[in-house]
N, C-alpha and C positions, 0 to 999 in steps of 0.2 A: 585560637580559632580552629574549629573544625567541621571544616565544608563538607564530609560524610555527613554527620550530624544534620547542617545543615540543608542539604539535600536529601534528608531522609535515606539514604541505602541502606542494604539489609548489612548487619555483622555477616563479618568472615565465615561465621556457620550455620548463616540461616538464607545462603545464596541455593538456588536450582539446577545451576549449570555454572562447570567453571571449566576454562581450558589452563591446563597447565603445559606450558612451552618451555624445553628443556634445551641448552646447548646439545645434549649427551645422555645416553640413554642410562645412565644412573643417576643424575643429577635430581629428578624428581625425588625421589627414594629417599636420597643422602638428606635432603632440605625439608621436607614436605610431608613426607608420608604418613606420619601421626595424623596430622592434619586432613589428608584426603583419604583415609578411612573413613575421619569420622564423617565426612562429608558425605562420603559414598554411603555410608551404613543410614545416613540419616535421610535416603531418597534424593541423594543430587546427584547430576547425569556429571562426571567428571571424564574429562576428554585429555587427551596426551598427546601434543606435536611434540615428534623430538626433531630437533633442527639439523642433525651430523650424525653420519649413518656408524661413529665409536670406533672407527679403524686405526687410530692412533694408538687406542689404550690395548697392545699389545701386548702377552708375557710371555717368559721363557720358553715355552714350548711350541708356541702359533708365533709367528712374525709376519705370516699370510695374511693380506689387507682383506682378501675376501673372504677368509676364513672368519676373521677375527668380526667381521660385519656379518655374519651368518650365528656365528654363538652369539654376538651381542643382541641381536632382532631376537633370537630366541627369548633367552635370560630377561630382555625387557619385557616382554609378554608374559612369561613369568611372575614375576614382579609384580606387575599388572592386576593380576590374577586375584593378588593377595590385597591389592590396595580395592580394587572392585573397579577398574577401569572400563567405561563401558565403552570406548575406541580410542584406536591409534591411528595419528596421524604421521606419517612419515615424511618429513622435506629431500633427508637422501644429500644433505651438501657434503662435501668430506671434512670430516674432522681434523680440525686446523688448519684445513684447505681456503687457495685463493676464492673464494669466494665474499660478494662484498653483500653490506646490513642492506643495502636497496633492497637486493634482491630476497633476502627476508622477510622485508618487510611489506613486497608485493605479496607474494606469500600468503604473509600472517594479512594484510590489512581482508585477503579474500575468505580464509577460513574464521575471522571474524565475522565480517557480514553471512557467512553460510551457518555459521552455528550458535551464534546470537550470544558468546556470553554473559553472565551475570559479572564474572568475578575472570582477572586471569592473574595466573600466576607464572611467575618466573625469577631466574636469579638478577640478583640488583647487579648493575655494571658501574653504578659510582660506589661497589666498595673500597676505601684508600686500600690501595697496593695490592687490587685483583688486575692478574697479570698475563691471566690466560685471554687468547685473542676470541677464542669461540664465546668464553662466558661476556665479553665487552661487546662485540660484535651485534649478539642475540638479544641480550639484556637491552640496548641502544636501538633496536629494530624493532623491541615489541614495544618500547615506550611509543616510537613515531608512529605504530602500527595503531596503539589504540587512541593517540592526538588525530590521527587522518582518518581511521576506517568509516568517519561518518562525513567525508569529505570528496565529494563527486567530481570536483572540479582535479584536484590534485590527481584522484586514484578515482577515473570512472572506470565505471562497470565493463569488465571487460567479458569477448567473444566465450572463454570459459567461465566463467563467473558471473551471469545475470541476477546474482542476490543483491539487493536494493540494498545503499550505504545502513549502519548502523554505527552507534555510538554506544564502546563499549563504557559502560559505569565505574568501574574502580579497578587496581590492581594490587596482587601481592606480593612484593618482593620479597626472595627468601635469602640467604647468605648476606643479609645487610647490616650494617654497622650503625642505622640507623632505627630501630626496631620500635614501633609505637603498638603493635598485638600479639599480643602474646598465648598462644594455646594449649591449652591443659591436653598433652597427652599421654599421662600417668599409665592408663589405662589401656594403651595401646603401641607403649614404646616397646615391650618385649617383640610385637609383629612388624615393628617398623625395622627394629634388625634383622627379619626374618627376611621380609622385602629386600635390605641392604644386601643382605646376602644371597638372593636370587642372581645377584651377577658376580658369580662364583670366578668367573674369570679375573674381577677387578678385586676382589677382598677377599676370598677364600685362600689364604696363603698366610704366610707367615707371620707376617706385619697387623694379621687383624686383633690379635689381643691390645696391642697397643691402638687403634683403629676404633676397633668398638669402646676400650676408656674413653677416649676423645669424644666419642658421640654420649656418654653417657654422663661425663661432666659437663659439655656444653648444654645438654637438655638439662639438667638440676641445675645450671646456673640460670638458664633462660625461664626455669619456675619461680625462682625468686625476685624476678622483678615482673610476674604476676600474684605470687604469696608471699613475702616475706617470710612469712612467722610460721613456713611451712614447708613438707620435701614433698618433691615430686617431679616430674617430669613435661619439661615443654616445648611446642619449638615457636619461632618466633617472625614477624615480619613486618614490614614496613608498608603498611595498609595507604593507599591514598587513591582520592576519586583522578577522574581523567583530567579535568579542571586544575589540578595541582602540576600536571606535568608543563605548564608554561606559563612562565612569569607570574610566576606565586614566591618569593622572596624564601619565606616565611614555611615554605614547602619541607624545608630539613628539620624543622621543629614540629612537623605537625605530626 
C-alpha cells in the first residue's frame, strides 16, 4: 500500500518548495545535494535550517569553538551557493550540545507553518546503529514537527509566530537503511563533490581520496536499485507522507 499514491502527492521532483533540516552544516551536501540541484534548477524554492551552529567539527589547526562556527556559516553559504539555496535558516543550538528535540521541534513546527513546505527533508534517526546524538535528536524533532505543525491545540500560534497551523505533506529521509526513492544523479554527482568540498575544513585533507570512493560507491550502488541493467549515479530516500509517521505498522515497508 502506498498512501503517497493514494493521496495524490507530487514525486520527489515535481514538489515547489522544500525545507531541508540539517543536524550540521554539511549534512545537507553529504546526503542530498544531487537531489536539491536538481530541484533548484527545476524552479523549487529550496530552503536550509541547519539545526547546530558545527563547532564540534574541529581540525588540527582551529580548536576555537568560535572560530570554527565562523568558517563553518561561511563554507555552508558556500555550498549553498552551488546547490542554488534560496535561504538559510539558522537555529544556532551547539553541536552536540545539551540541548533537548522539544526545543527543535518548537522551532521547526514555526518555520513550517511560516514557509509552507511541500516536501521536507532531513536525516532518518531510526537508522540501526546511528549513534550521533545531534543526527537522533533533529531527525526525532522534525518527525513530531511535521505530526503537530498542523495542531493548535498542542503548539498554538505563539507571540512570534502568528502563521496559522499548517500540515506539512510528506518527508524525505536521507542516510536511511530503509530507502523506497531513489534519484538519478548521474548528471550532477561531479557538483555534488564540488559542494562536499565547499567545507574545505571538514574534507579538504588527507582522508578525502578515501572519502570521495565511499561517496562514489555508495551512489553507483544506490543507481542499481533504480537501473539494474545500468551504471550510474544516485542518492536515495525513504519518501513517506505525514499520515505514515503514526501507527502505520506497515510504515518500514512502504
Amino acid at each position: 500500500m502506498n498512501l503517497r499514491d493514494l493521496l495524490a502527492l507530487p514525486s520527489i521532483l515535481d514538489v515547489k518548495r522544500v525545507i531541508a533540516v540539517q543536524p550540521h552544516p554539511d549534512d545537507n551536501e553529504v546526503n542530498a545535494a544531487g537531489t536539491l540541484m536538481k530541484l533548484s534548477r527545476a524552479g523549487c524554492e529550496v530552503i536550509y535550517v541547519t539545526v547546530t551552529d558545527g563547532r564540534a567539527g574541529g581540525w588540527p589547526s582551529v580548536q576555537n569553538p568560535e572560530e570554527i562556527v565562523r568558517v563553518r556559516t561561511e563554507e555552508k553559504r558556500e555550498a549553498g551557493l552551488k546547490i542554488g539555496v534560496a535561504k538559510h535558516i539558522d537555529l544556532g543550538f551547539p553541536d552536540g550540545g545539551d540541548y533537548s528535540g522539544e526545543e527543535v521541534t518548537l522551532r521547526l513546527v514555526e518555520i513550517f507553518r511560516q514557509e509552507r513546505p511541500e516536501l521536507v527533508f532531513c536525516v532518518d534517526p531510526w537508522m540501526p546503529y546511528e549513534a550521533h546524538p545531534d543526527h537522533i535528536k533533529v531527525g526525532h524533532a522534525v518527525a513530531k514537527a511535521i505530526l503537530f505543525s498542523n495542531n493548535a491545540i498542542l503548539y498554538p500560534p505563539s507571540a512570534d509566530c502568528s502563521a496559522s497551523p499548517y500540515q506539512v505533506p510528506q518527508i524525505a529521509w536521507y542516510a536511511t537503511s530503509y530507502p523506497n526513492t531513489h534519484v538519478d544523479i548521474t548528471n550532477e554527482f561531479e557538483e555534488k563533490l564540488e559542494s562536499i568540498l565547499a567545507h574545505r575544513s571538514q574534507f579538504d585533507n588527507e582522508t578525502w581520496p578515501l572519502v570521495k570512493q565511499y561517496f562514489e560507491l555508495s551512489a553507483e550502488s544506490a543507481f542499481q536499485l533504480l537501473s539494474p541493467s545500468s551504471k550510474g549515479r544516485a542518492e536515495s530516500f525513504k519518501v513517506l507522507s505525514n499520515l505514515e509517521l503514526h501507527s502505520i505498522p506497515s510504515t518500514i515497508f512502504s
